[in-house]
N, C-alpha and C positions, 0 to 999 in steps of 0.2 A: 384500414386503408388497403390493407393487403386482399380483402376479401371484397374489394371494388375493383382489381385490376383484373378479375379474368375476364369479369361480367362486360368492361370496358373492351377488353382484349376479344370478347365472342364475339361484344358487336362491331366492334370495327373490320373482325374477318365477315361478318355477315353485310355489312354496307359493303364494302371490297368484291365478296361473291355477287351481292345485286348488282353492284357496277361492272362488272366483268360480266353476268349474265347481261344488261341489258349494250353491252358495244360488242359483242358478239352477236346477238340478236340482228344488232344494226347494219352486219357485216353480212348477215345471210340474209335479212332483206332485201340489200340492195341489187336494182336488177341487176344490174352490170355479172358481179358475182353468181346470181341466177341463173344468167345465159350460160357465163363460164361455164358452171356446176354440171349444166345439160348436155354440153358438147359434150363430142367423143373425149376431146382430150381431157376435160374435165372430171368424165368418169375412169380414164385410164389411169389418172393421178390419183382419184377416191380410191382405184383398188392398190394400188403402185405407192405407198408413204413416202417409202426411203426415197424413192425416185421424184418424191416429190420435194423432202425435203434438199435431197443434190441438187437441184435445181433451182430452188428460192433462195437457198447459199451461191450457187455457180453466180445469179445473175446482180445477186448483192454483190459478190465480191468481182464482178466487171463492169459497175460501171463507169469505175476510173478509168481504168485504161482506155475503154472505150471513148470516154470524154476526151479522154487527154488526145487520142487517134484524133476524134473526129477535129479538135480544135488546131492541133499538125495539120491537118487538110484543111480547114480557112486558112490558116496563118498562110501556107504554101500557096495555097490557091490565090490568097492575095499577092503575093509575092511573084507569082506566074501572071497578072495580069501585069507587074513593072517590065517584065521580062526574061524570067528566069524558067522557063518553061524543061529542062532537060535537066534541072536541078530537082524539079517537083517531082518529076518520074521518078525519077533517082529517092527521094525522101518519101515519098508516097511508098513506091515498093518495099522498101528498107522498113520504113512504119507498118506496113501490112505484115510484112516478115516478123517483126517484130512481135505487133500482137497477135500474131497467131501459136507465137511459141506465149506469151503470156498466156491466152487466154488457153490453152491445152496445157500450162501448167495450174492455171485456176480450176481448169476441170480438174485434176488430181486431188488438190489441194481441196475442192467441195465433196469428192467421193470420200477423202480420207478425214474431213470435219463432220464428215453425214454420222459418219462408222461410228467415231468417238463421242459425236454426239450421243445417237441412241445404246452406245455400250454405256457412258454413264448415267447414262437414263436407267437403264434397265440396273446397273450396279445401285444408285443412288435409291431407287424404290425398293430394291429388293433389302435394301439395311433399313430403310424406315420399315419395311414389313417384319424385319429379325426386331427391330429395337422398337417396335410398338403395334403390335401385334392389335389385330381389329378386334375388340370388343364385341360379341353378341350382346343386341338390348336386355336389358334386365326390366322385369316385372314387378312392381312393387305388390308385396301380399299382404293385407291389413293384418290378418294373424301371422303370428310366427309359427305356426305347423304348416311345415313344405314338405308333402307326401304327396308322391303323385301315386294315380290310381292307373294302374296297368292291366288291366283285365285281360285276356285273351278275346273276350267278343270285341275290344276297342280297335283293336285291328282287321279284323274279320275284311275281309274284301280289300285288305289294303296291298297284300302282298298274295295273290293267291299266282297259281301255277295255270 
């Protein structure tokens, strides 16, 4: 039983890689993403990660506020059409004031989640590379005599001056 769960465990990582190779596939076919890719800003993000990843946080993490603005301004804006029109100014600027200190704090808040994002990125690979170190393939040899043959003509031309 023991000796069924890695063979289990390979493939279900291997159905997981297929499935993740083939909705990413999906994601670079599609045009929409295509055009992106091609724009200038598209390729300014290709070369720009972090500034792309601040950015895909910045606009995840706004689009409460922003919802919540926009739907202050129906709520008000219907409210302005009962009569209340010097109240709306009034609540519209204060809203705007508002989110604009929110959303320059969301910017902070996406530069300083980008950081720690990729510091535990970088920390978190660099321990799986101390704690399990990449194997070079092994060659299976029908005999057990593993003499390798070193000649000096074996190299000849490989490292000349």
């Amino acid at each position: 039983m023991a000796k069924e769960e890695p063979s289990s465990t390979s493939r279900d990582l291997q159905e997981l890689q297929r499935k993740l190779s083939l909705l990413i596939e999906s994601f670079q076919n599609n045009p929409k993403v295509v055009a992106f890719v091609k724009s200038p800003v598209g390729q300014y993000l290709d070369r720009h990660p972090f500034l792309a990843l601040t950015l895909l946080v910045f606009i995840a993490m706004s689009t409460v506020p922003i919802g919540f603005f926009l739907l202050l301004v129906v709520i008000t804006s219907l409210t302005a059409l009962v009569g209340v029109i010097l109240l709306e100014g009034l609540v519209i600027s204060v809203g705007g004031l508002l989110l604009l200190c929110v959303l320059c704090g969301l910017g902070f808040v996406s530069v300083a989640m980008s950081g720690t994002i990729i510091a535990s990125y970088v920390v978190i690979s660099s321990l799986f590379n101390y704690w399990f170190p990449p194997r070079p393939p092994t060659q299976q040899n029908p005999s057990d005599d593993c003499q390798l043959a070193t000649n000096s003509s074996d190299f000849e031309g490989i490292y000349q001056e």
